[in-house]
ZATI-386621 format. One record per residue (C-alpha): residue number from 0; residue in three letters; x, y, z. Coordinates in steps of 0.5 Angstrom, whole numbers, padded with zeros to 4 digits. Each point is the difference from the previous one (the first is absolute). Last residue first. Layout:
+-----+-----+-------+-------+-------+
|   n | res |    c1 |    c2 |    c3 |
+-----+-----+-------+-------+-------+
| NUM | ALA |     X |     Y |     Z |
...
+-----+-----+-------+-------+-------+
***
This chain:
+-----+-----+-------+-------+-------+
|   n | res |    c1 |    c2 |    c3 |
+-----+-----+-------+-------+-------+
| 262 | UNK |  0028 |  0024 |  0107 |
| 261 | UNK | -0001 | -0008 | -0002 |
| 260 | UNK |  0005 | -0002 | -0007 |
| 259 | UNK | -0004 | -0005 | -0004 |
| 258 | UNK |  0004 | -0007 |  0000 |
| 257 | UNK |  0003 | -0002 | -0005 |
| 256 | UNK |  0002 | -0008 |  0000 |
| 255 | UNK |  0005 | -0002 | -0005 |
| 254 | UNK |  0003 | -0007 | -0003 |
| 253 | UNK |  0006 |  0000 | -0004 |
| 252 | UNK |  0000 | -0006 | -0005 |
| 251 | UNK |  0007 | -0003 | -0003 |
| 250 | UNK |  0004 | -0002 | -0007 |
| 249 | UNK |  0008 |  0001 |  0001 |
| 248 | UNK |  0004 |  0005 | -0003 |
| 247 | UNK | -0004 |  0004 |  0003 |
| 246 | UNK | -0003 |  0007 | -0003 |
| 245 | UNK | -0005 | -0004 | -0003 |
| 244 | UNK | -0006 |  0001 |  0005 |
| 243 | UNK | -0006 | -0004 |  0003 |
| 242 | UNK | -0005 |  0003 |  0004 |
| 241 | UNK | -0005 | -0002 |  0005 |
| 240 | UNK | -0005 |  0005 |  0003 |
| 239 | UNK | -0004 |  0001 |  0006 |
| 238 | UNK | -0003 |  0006 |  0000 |
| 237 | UNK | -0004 |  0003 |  0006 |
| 236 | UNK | -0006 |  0005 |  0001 |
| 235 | UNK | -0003 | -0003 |  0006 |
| 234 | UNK | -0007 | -0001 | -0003 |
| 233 | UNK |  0002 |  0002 | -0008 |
| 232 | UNK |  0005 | -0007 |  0000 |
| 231 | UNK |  0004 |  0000 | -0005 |
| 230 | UNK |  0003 | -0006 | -0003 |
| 229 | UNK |  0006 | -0002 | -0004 |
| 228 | UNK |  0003 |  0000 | -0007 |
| 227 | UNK |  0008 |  0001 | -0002 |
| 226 | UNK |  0005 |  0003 | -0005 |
| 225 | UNK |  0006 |  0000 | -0002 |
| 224 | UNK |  0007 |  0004 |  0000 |
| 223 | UNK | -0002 |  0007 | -0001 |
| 222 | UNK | -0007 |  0000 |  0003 |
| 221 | UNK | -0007 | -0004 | -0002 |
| 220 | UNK | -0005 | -0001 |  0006 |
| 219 | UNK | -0008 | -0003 | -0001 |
| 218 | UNK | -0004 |  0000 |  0006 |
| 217 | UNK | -0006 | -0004 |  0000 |
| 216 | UNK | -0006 |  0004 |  0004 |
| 215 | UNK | -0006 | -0002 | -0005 |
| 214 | UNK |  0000 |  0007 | -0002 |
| 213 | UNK |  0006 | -0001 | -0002 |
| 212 | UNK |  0007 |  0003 |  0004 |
| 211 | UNK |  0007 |  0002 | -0004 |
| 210 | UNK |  0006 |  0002 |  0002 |
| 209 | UNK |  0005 |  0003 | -0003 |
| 208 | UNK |  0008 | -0001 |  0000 |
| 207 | UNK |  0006 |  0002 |  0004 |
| 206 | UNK |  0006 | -0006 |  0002 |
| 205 | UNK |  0004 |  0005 |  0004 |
| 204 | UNK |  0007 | -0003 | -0003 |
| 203 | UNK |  0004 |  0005 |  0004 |
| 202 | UNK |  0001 |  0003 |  0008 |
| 201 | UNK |  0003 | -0006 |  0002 |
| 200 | UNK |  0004 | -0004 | -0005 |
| 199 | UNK |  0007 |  0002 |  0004 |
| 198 | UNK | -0003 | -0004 |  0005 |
| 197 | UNK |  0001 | -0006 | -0003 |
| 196 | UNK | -0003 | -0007 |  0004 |
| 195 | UNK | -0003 | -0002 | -0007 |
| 194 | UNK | -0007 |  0001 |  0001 |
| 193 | UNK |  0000 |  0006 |  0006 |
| 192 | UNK |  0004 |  0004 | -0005 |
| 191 | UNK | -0005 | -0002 | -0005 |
| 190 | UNK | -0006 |  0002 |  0004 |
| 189 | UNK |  0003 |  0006 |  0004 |
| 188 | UNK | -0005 |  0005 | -0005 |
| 187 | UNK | -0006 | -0003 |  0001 |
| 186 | UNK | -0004 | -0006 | -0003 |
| 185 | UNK | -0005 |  0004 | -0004 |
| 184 | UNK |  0004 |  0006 |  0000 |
| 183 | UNK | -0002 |  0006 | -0004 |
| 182 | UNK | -0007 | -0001 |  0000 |
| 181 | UNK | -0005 |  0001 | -0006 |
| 180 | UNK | -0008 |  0001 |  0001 |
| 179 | UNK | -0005 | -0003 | -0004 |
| 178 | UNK | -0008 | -0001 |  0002 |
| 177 | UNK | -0002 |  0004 | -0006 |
| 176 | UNK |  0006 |  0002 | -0006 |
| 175 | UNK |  0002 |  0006 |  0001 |
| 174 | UNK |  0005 | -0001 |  0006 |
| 173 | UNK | -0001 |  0001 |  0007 |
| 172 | UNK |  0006 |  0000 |  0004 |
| 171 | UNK |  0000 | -0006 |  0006 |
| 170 | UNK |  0006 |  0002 |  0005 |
| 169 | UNK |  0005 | -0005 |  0003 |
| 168 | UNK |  0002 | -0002 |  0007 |
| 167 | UNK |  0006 | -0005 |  0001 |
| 166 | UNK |  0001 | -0007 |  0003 |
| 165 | UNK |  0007 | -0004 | -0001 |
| 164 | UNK |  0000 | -0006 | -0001 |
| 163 | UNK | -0004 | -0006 |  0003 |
| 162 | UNK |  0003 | -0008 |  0000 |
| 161 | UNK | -0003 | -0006 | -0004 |
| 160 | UNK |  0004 |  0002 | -0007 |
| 159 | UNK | -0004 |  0007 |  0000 |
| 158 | UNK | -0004 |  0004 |  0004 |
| 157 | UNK | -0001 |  0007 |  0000 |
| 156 | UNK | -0006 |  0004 |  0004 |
| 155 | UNK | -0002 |  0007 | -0002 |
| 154 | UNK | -0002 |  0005 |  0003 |
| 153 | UNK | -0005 |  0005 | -0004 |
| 152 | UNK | -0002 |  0006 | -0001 |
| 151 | UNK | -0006 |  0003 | -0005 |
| 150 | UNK | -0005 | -0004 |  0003 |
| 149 | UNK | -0006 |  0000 | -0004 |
| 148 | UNK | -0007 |  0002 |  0002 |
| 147 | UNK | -0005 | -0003 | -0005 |
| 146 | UNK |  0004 | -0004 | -0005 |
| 145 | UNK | -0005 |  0003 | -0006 |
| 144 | UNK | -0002 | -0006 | -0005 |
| 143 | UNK |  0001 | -0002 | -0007 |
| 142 | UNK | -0005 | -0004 | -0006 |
| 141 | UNK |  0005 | -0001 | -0006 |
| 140 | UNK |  0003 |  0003 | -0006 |
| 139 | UNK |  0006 | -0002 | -0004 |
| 138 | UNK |  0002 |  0005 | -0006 |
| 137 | UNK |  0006 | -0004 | -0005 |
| 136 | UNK |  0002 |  0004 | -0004 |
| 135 | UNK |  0004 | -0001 | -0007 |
| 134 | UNK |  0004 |  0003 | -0006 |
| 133 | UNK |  0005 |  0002 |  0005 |
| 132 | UNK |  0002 | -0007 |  0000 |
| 131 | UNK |  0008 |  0000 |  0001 |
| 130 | UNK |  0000 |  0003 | -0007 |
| 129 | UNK | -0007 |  0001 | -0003 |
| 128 | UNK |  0000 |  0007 | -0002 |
| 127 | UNK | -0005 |  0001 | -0005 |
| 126 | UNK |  0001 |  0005 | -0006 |
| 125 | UNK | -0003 |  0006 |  0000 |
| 124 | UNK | -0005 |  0004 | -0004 |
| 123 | UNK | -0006 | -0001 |  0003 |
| 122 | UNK |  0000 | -0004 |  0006 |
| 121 | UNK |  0000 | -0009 | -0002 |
| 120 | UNK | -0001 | -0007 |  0004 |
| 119 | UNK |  0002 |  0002 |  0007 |
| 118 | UNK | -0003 | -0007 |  0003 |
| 117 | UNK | -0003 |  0000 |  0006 |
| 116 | UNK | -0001 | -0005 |  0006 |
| 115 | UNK | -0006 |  0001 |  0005 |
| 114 | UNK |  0002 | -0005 |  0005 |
| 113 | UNK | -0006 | -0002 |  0005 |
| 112 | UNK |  0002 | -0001 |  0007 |
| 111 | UNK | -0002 | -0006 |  0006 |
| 110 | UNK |  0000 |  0002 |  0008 |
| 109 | UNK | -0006 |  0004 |  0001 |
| 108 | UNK | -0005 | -0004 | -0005 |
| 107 | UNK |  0000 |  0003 | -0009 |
| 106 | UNK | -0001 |  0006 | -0001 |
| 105 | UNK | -0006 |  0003 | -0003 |
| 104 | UNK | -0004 |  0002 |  0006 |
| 103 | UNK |  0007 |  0004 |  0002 |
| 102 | UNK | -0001 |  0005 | -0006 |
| 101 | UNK |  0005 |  0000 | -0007 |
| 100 | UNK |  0003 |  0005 | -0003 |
|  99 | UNK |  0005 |  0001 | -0006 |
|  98 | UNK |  0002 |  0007 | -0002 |
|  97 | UNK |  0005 |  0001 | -0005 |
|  96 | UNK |  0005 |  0005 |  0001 |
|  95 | UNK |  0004 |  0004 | -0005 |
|  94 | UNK |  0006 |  0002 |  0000 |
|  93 | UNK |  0005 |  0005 | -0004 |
|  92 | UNK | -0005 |  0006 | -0001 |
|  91 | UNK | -0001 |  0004 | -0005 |
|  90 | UNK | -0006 | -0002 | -0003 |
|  89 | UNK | -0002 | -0006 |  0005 |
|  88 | UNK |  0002 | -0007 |  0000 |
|  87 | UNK | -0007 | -0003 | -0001 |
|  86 | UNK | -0003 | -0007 |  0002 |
|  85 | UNK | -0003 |  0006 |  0004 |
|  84 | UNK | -0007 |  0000 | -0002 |
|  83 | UNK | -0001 | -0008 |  0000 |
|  82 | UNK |  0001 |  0000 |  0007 |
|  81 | UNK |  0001 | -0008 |  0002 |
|  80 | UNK | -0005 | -0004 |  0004 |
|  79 | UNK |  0001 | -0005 |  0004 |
|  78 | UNK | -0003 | -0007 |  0004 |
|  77 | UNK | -0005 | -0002 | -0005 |
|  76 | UNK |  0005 | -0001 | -0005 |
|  75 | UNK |  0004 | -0005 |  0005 |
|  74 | UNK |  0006 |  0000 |  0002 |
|  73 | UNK |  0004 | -0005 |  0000 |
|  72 | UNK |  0005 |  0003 | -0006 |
|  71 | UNK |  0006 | -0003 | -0001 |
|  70 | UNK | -0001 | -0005 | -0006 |
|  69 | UNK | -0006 |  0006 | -0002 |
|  68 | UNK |  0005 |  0006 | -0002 |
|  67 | UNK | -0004 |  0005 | -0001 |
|  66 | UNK |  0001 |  0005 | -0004 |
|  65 | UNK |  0002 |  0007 | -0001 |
|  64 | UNK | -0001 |  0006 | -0004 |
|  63 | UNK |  0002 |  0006 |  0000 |
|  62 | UNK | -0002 |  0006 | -0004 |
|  61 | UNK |  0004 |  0007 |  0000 |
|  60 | UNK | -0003 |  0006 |  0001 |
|  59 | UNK |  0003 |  0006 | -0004 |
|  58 | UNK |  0005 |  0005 |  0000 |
|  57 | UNK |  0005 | -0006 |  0002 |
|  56 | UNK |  0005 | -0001 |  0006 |
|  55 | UNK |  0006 | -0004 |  0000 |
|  54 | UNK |  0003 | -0007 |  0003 |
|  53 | UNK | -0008 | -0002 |  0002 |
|  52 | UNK | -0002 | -0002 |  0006 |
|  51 | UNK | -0006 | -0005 |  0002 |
|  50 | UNK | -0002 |  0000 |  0007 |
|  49 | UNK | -0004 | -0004 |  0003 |
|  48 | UNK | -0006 |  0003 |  0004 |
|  47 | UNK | -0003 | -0004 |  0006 |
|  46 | UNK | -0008 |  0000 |  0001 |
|  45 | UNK | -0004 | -0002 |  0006 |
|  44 | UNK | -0007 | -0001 |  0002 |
|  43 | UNK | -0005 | -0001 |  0007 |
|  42 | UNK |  0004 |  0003 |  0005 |
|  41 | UNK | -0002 | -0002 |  0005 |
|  40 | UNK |  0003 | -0008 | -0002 |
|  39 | UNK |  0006 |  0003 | -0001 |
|  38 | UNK |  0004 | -0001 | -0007 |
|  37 | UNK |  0007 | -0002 | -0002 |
|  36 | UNK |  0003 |  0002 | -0006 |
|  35 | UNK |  0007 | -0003 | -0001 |
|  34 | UNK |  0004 |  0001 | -0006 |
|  33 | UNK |  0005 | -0002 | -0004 |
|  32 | UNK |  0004 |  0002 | -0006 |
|  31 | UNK |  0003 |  0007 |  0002 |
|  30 | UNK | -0001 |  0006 | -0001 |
|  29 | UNK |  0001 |  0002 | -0006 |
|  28 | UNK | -0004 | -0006 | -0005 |
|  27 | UNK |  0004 |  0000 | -0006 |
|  26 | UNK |  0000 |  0005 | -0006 |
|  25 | UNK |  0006 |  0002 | -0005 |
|  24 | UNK |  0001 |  0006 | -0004 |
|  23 | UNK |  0007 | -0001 | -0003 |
|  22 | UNK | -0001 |  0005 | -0007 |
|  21 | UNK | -0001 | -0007 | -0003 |
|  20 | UNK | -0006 | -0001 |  0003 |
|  19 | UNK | -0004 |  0004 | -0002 |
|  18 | UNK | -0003 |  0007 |  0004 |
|  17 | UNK | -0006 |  0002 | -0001 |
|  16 | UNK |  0000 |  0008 | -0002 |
|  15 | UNK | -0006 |  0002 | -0002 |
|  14 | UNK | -0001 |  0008 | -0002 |
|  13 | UNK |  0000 | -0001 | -0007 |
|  12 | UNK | -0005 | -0006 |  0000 |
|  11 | UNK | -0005 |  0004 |  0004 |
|  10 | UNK | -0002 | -0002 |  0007 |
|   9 | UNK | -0004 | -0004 |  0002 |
|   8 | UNK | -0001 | -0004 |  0008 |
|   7 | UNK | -0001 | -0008 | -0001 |
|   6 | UNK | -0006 | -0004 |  0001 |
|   5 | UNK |  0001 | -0007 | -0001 |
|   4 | UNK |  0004 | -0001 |  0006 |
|   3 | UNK |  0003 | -0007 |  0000 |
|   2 | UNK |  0000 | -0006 |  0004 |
|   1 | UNK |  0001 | -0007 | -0003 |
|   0 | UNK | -0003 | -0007 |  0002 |
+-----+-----+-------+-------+-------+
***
């Protein structure tokens, strides 16, 4: 199936300057090639905009169009809507930004996704970057849910080889992306030293990731040397989280508690 503006902006054939291809103008998805939209259940709907860009400008609207790439799509039609109107790179604008909306009815159960993947098939006078898939976007959309009083500190407990590690406290900072948050230290500052009995280590190695937490209370962690899932409990506001890294030579988990910080 392919998406397309019909009605596009006149102008006279003197005035219009649509660029070729072979003048170097380039088009690919710009800001990146995978998003998420989340959708409360208070509010109703949601839209997520993906962006289009241009390696130069026109004195015209300039036609997008896109199509989706069924083998990795689970979304079903009924589930999204895409903006006819604006599958356009605006006149005199680099990037354009096409609307798709959804609305939690349509979604599928709390816990499960629908992928949206897109395919950018043509803007007017331009040819297609398709160098490390910028040609495709893959959208996932999902019921979400707000945390309601979230601990911001933490104190963490370490554990690994049997025995406890340093402890540490760490901060939860909010990102973009609901119910997300990054940490400069999942297993503390001191770990490495700790591990391989090398004070010269403290202070390095931090382990920093982000963290995430479903409305179904799985956490999920991806940092710099590994990733890891666990749970959170909204009662007591406490994470247990077990990760793996590959920082180590040898292949081995670290398991954390977080423990809201009191006052």
């Amino acid at each position: 199936m392919t998406f397309a503006l019909l009605g596009l902006t006149s102008c006279d054939d003197e005035d219009a300057q649509v660029f070729n291809p072979s003048d170097g103008d380039l088009a690919y998805f710009t800001k990146s090639t995978a998003g998420k939209l989340p959708i409360r259940e208070e509010n109703v709907t949601g839209s997520y905009f993906i962006e289009v860009g241009s390696t130069t400008k026109s004195n015209v609207d300039r036609q997008i169009e896109v199509s989706i790439v069924t083998e990795n799509t689970t979304a079903d039609p009924s589930m999204y809507t895409i903006d006819p109107a604006t599958l356009v790179i605006p006149a005199g604008e680099y990037v354009g930004k096409v609307k798709v909306s959804s609305s939690y009815a349509a979604l599928p159960p709390i816990g499960e996704t629908a992928v949206l993947a897109l395919k950018l098939d043509s803007v007017d006078g331009t040819e297609i970057v398709t160098e490390q898939g910028s040609d495709m976007f893959a959208l996932t959309m999902f019921k979400s849910c707000a945390i309601d009083n979230f601990p911001t500190t933490y104190n963490v407990l370490v554990s690994a080889f049997g025995q406890s590690a340093p402890s540490h406290v760490v901060n939860f900072v909010a990102l973009a992306d609901e119910n997300t948050y990054s940490i400069s230290s999942s297993w503390g500052p001191n770990f490495v030293a700790w591990a391989t009995d090398d004070p010269s280590y403290e202070d390095s190695y931090y382990y920093p990731g982000t963290i995430e937490i479903s409305c179904t209370n799985a956490v999920s962690f991806v940092g710099e040397f590994g990733s890891g899932t666990g749970t959170y409990d909204p009662g007591s506001g406490l994470i247990t989280l077990t990760i793996d890294q590959d920082l180590f030579t040898g292949s081995f988990t670290i398991d954390l508690i977080f423990m809201p910080q009191l006052g």
